[in-house]
C-alpha positions as CSV (number, residue, x, y, z in Angstrom):
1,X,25.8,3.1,-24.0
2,X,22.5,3.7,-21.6
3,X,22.1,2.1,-18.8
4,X,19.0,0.6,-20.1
5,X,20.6,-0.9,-23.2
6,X,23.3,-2.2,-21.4
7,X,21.3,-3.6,-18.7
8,X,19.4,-5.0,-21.9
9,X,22.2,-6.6,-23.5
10,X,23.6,-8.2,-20.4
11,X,20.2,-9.7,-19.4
12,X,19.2,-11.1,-22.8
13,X,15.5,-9.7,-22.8
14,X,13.2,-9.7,-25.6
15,X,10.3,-7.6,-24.0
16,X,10.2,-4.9,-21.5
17,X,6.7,-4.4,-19.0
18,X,6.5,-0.6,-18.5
19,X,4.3,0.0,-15.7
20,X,2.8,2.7,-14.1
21,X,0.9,2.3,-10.6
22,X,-2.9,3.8,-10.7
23,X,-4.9,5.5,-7.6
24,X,-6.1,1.7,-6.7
25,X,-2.2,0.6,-7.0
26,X,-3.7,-1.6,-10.3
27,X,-0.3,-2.2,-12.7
28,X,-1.1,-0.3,-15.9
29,X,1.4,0.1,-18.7
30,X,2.4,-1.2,-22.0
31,X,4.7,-4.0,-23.6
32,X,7.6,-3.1,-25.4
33,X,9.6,-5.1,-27.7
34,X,13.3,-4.6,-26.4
35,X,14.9,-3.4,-28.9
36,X,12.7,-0.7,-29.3
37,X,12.1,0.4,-25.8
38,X,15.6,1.7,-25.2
39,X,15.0,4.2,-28.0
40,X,11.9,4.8,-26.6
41,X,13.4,5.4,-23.2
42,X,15.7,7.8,-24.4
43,X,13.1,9.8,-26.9
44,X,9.8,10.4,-24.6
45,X,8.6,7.8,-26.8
46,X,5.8,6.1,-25.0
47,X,2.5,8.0,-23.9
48,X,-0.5,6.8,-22.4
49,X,-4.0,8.6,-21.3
50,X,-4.0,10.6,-18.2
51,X,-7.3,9.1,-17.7
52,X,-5.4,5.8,-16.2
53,X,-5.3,7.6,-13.3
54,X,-9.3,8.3,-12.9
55,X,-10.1,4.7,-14.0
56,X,-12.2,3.0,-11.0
57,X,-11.8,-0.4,-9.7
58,X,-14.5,-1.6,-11.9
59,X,-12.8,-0.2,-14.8
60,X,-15.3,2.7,-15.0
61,X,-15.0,6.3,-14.9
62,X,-16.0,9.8,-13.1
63,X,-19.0,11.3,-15.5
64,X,-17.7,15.0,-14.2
65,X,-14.7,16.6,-15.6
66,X,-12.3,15.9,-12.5
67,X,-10.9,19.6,-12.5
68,X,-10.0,19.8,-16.0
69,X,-6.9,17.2,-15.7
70,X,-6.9,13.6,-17.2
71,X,-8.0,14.9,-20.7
72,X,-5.0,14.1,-22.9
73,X,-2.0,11.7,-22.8
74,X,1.0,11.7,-20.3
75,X,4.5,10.8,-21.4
76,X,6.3,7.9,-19.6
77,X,9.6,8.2,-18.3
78,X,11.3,4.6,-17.2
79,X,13.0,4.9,-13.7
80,X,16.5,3.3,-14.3
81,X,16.9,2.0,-10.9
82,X,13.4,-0.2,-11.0
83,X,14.3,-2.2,-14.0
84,X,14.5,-5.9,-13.3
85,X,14.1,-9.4,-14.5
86,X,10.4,-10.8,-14.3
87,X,10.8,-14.6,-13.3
88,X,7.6,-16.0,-14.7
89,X,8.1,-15.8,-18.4
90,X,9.3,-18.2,-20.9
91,X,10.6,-15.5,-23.1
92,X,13.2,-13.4,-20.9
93,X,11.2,-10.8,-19.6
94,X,12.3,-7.4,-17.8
95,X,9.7,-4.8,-16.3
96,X,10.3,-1.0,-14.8
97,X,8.1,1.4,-13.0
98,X,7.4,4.3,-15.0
99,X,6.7,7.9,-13.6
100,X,4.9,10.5,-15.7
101,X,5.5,13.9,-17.0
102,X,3.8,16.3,-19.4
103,X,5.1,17.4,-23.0
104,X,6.8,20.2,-21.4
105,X,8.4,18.0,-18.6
106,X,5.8,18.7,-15.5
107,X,5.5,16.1,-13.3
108,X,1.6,14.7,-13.3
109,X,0.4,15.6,-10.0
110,X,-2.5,13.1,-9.8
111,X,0.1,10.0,-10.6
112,X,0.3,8.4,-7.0
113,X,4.2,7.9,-7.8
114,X,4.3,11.3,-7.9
115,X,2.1,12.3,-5.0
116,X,4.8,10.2,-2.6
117,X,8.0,12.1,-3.9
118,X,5.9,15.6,-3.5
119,X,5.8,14.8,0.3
120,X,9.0,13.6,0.0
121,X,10.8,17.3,-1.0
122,X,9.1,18.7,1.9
123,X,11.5,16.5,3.9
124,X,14.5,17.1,1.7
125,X,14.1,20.4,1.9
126,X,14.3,20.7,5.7
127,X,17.5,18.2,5.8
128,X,14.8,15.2,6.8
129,X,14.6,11.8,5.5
130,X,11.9,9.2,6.3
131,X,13.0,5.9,6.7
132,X,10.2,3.0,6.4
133,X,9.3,-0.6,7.2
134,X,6.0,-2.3,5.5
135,X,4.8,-5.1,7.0
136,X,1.9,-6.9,4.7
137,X,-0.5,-9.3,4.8
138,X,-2.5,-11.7,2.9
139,X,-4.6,-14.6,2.6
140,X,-4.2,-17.4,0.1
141,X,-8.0,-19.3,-0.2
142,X,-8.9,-22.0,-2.9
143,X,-9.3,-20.7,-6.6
144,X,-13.0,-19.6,-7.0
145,X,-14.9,-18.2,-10.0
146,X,-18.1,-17.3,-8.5
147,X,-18.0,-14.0,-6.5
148,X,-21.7,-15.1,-5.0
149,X,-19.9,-18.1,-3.4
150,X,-18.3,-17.5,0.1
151,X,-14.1,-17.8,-0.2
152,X,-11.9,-20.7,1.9
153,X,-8.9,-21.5,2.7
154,X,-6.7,-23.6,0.4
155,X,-5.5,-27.3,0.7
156,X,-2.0,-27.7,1.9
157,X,0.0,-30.9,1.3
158,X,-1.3,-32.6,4.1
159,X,-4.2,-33.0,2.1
160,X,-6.7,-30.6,4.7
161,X,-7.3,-27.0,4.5
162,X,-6.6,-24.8,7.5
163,X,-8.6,-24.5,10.4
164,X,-8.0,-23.5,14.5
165,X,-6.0,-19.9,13.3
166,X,-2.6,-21.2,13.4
167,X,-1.1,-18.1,14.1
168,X,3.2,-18.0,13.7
169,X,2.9,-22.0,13.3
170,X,5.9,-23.2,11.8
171,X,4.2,-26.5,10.0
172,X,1.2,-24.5,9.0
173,X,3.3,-22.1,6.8
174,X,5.1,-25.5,6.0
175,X,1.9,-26.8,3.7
176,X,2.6,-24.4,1.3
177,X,6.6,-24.8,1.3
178,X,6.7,-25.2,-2.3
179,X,5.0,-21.8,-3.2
180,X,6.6,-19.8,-1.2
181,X,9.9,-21.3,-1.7
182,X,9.2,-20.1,-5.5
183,X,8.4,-16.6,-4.1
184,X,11.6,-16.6,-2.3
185,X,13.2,-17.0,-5.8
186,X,10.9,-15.3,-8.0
187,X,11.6,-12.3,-5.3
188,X,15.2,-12.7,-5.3
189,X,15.2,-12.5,-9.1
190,X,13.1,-9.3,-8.8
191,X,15.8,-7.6,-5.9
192,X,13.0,-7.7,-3.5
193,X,14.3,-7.0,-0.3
194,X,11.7,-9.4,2.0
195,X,12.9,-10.1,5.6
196,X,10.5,-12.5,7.5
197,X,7.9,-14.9,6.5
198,X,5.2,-16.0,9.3
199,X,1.4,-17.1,9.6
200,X,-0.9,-14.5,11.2
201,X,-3.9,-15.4,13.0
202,X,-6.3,-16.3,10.3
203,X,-6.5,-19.4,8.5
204,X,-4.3,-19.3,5.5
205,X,-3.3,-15.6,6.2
206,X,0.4,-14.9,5.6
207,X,2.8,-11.8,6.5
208,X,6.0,-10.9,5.0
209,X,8.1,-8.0,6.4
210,X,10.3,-5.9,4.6
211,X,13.9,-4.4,5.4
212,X,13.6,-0.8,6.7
213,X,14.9,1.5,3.4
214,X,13.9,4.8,1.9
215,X,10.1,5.5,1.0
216,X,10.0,5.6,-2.5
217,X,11.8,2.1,-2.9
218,X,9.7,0.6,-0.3
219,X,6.7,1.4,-1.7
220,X,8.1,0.3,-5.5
221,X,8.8,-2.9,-3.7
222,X,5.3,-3.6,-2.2
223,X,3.7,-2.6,-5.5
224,X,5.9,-5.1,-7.3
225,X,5.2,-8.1,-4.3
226,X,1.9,-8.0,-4.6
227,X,2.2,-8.6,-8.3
228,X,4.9,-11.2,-8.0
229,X,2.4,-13.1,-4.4
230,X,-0.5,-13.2,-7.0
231,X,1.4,-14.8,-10.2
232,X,3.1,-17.2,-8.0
233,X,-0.1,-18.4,-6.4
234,X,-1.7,-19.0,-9.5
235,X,1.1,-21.2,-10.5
236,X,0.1,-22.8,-7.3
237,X,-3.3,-23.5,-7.9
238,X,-4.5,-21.3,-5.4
239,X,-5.3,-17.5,-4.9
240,X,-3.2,-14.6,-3.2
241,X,-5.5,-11.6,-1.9
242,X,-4.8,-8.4,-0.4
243,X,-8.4,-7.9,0.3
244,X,-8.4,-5.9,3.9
245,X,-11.6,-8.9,4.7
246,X,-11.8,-11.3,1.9
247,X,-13.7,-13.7,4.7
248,X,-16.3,-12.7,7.4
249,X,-15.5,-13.9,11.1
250,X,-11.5,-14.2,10.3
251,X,-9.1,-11.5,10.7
252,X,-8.8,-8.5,8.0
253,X,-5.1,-8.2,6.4
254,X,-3.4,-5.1,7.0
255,X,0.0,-3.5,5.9
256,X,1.5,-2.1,9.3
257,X,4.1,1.2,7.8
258,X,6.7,1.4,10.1
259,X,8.6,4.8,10.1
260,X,11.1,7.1,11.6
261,X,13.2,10.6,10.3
262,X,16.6,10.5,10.1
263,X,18.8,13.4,9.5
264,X,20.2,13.5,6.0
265,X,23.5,14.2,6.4
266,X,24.3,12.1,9.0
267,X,21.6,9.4,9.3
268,X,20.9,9.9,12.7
269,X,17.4,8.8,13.9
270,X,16.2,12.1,15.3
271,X,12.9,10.5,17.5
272,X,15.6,9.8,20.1
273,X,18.2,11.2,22.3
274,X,21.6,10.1,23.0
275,X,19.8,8.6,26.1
276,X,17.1,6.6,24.5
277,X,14.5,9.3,25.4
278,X,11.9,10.6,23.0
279,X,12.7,13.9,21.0
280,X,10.2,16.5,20.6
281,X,10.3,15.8,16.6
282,X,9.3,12.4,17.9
283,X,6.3,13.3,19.4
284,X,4.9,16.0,17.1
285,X,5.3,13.0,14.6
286,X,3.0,11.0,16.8
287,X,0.5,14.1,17.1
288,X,0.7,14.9,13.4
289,X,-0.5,11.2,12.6
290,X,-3.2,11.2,15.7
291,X,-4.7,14.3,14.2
292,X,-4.8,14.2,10.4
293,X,-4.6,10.4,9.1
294,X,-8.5,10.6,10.1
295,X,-9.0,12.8,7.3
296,X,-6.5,10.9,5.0
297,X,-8.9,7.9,5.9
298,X,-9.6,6.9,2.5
299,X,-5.7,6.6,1.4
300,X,-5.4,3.9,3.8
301,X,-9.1,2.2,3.7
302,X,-9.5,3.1,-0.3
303,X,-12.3,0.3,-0.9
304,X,-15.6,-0.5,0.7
305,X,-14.1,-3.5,1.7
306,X,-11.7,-2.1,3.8
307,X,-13.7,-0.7,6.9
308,X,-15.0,-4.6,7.8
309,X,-11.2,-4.8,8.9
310,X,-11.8,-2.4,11.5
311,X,-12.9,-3.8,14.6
312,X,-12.5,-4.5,17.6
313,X,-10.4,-7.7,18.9
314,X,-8.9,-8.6,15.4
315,X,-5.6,-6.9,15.7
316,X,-7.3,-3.9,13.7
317,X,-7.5,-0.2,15.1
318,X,-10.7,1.2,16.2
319,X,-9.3,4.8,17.2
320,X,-6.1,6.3,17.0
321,X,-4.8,6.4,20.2
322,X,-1.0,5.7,20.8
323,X,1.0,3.3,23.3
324,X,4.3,1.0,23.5
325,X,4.2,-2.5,22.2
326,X,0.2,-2.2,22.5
327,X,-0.9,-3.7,19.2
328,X,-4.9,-2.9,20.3
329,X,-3.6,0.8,19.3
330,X,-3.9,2.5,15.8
331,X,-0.4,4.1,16.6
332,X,2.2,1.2,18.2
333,X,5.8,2.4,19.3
334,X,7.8,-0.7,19.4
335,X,10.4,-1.1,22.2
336,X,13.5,-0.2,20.8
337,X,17.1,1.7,21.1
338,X,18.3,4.8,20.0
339,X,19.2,3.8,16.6
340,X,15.7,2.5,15.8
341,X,13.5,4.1,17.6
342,X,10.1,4.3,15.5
343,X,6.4,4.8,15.0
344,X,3.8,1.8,13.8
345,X,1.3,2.9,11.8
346,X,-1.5,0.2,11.8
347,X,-4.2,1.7,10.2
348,X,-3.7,0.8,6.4
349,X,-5.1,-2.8,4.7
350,X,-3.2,-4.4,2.7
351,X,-5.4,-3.3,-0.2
352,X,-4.0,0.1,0.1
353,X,-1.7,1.9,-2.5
354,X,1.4,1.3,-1.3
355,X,2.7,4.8,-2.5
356,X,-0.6,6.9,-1.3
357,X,-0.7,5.2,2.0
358,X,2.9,6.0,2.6
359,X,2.6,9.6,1.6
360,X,-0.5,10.1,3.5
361,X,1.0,8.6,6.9
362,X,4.6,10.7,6.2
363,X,2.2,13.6,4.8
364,X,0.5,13.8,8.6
365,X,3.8,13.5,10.4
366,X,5.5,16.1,8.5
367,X,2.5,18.5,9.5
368,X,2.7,17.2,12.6
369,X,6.3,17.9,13.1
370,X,6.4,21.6,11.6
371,X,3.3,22.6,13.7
372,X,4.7,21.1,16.8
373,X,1.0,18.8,17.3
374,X,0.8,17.6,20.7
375,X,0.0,14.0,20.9
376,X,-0.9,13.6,24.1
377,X,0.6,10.7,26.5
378,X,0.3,7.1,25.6
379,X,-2.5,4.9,26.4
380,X,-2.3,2.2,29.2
381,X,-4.6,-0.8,28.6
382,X,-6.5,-1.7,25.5
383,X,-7.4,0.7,22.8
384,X,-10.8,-1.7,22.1
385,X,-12.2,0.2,25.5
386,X,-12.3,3.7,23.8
387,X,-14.3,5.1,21.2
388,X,-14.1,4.2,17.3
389,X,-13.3,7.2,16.3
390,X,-12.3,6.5,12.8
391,X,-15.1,7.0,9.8
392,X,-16.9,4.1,9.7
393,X,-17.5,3.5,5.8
394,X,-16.1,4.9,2.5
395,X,-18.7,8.3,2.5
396,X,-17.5,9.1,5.6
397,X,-14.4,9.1,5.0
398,X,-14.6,11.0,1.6
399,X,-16.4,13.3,3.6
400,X,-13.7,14.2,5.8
401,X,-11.2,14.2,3.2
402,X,-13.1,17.4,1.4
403,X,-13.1,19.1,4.6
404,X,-8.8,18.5,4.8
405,X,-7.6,21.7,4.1
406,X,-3.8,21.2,5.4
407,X,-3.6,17.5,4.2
408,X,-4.7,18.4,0.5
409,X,-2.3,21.3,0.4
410,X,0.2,19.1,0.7
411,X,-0.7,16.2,-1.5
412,X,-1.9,18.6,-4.4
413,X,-5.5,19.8,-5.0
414,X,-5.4,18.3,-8.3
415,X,-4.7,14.9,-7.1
416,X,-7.5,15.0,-4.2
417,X,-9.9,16.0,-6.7
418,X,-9.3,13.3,-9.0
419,X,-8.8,10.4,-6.3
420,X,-12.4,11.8,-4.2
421,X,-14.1,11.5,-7.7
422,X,-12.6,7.8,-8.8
423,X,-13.9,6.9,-4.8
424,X,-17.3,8.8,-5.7
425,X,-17.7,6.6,-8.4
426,X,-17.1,3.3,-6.9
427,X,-19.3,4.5,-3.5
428,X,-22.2,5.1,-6.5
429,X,-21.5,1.9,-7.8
430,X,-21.5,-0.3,-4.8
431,X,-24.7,1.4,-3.5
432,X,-26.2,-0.4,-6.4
433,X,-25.5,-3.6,-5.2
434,X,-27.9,-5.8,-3.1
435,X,-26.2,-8.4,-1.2
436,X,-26.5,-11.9,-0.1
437,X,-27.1,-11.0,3.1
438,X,-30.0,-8.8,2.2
439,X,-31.9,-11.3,0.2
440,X,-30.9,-14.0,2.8
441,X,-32.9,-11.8,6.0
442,X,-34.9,-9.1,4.2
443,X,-36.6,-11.5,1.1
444,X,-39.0,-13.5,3.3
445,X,-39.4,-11.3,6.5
446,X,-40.0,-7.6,5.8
């Protein structure tokens, strides 16, 4: 018997989500009568069109040929180890994260799954494994079906919606105890390995941390919360976003990617001595990330929407400067012993791909480490008096992402050609837009 027949018998399901995560980290797939889907998952039974991968945000699509790929259909293949119950069905419901291959059993290169475990190898192969922590934010803000109308924050069961920021308050998380006590068991159900609940600065902004764990399963899990934060919500009468802004003059939500490199074999952290000193792997991890993630910009701020996140005095990095338990910084090393000595990444949103924003920050250390980049000594004082030095919009940063000749090496040419031209697209289609704000001080006075 399979694994995913007896897993099938056991649990009782009738239907089985395949899903596959797209460049935006959208959850594409099919639904598969369970009796069927184990033959399926044994026979290469279920395609789907390559061109899932080039579809925009807006559901539309590059009018080039992106470098002759995403013409025909992909085959999925079921990962056994992400199979699980999903809690908010009537009928018993399982889903699984699907990765992709061609007929003749390539992996697809332009599949963001499959961009993560190419990075991945190149650690393998030199005995290295990355160990990471996401930490992930969101806001939840009153259901709203008019995209013209400014969002707020939701009602809690005092009968009053947020206001004063009440950042790490207790009681404030407390108004919405009965949602997230179903997330708690909706995520327990799923095998979601959350560690801390708490309120961040804005009103009705949450963070939930995860354990520390391998890459790949970290960034299945964050895919799979985000899904889960969203359906319990709406049970809830409210909505979850992972917008980096979703509201002007509050904080932007980010996902902070802790990470550090232990050796395979043994599982020692190699970013620190025996002493608690920093190793040299250590800091050419640090330089790796100071130097390149500026060109990776886009795999970390993917929408338009995510460079309003990034200013000053918000919690948000402006540069990428590095320091110790300095969260003005874009590169925080947390104070910490041997065991777990590590690197914060702050630059992503939490509207980023979980899998392309943790192969693009592991993609820069790893280049960092085997060309021994010099990060230079840690700030003292605020990052907020230096330079933004990060692209300021989307076209900057898809400019400096063609220019990337070590990072798109290693993430595969294929893939950066189709991910620039899905970003193209939605640049082109957002330029078409005019705003509120340009109708509210242009209309009358120019």
């Amino acid at each position: 018997m399979s694994v995913f027949s007896e897993w099938i018998k056991k649990s009782g399901t009738s239907e089985v989500e395949c899903l596959v995560p797209d460049m935006s980290g959208v959850a594409r797939g099919k639904i598969v009568p369970a009796g069927k889907f184990v033959n399926i998952a044994e026979n290469r039974g279920l395609r789907l069109p390559e061109s899932i991968f080039v579809q925009t945000i807006t559901g539309d699509y590059p009018e080039e040929d992106v470098t002759s790929v995403a013409n025909g259909d992909v085959y999925l293949r079921p990962v056994p180890e992400t199979i699980r119950q999903v809690p908010w069905y009537d009928e018993p419901t399982a889903c699984v994260i699907c990765d992709c291959a061609y007929l003749d059993g390539r992996p697809v290169e332009i599949s963001p799954r499959n961009v993560l475990k190419r990075v991945l190898d190149l650690y393998d192969a030199r005995g290295w494994k990355p160990i990471v922590a996401p930490e992930i934010e969101f806001f939840l803000v009153k259901q709203n079906t008019d995209s013209d109308y400014p969002l707020e924050p939701p009602v809690g069961r005092s009968g009053r919606a947020e206001s004063g920021r009440p950042a790490y308050g207790v009681d404030a998380v407390n108004e919405f105890e009965g949602l997230f006590d179903q997330l708690y068991a909706y995520a327990e159900v799923m095998g979601l390995d959350i560690d801390t609940l708490s309120h961040e600065a804005g009103n009705g902004q949450m963070e939930v941390n995860f354990d520390h764990g391998e890459a790949l399963e970290l960034a299945d899990q964050v895919f799979l919360f985000k899904r889960t934060v969203r359906q319990v919500a709406m049970r809830r009468g409210v909505y979850a976003t992972f917008m980096a802004k979703p509201m002007q003059n509050e904080p932007g939500s980010a996902m902070h990617i802790h990470q550090n490199v232990v050796d395979r074999a043994t599982g020692r952290n190699l970013f620190a001595n025996d002493d608690g000193s920093d190793t040299p792997l250590f800091r050419h991890f640090i330089g790796g990330l100071r130097k390149y993630l500026p060109q990776m910009m886009l795999m970390f701020a993917p929408n338009v929407n995510s460079f309003r996140r990034l200013v000053p005095d918000f919690d948000a990095p402006i540069n990428l400067h590095w320091s110790r338990d300095n969260r003005t910084v874009g590169l925080r090393v947390p104070e910490s012993g041997q065991g777990a000595r590590r690197v914060e990444n702050r630059l992503a949103g939490a509207d980023a791909n979980p899998y392309l924003a943790i192969a693009g920050s592991l993609a820069c250390g790893y280049l960092g480490m085997i060309k021994e980049v010099d990060p230079g000594e840690p700030l003292s004082g605020s990052g907020y008096t230096r330079a933004h030095s990060l692209p300021w919009h989307m076209h900057d940063a898809l400019e400096k992402l063609k220019g990337a000749r070590s990072v798109r090496e290693i993430l595969g040419e294929d893939f950066c050609e189709a991910y620039m031209a899905v970003k193209e697209t939605e640049w082109g289609a957002y330029q078409r837009v005019v705003s509120s704000w340009e109708r509210e001080y242009l209309l009358l006075n120019v």
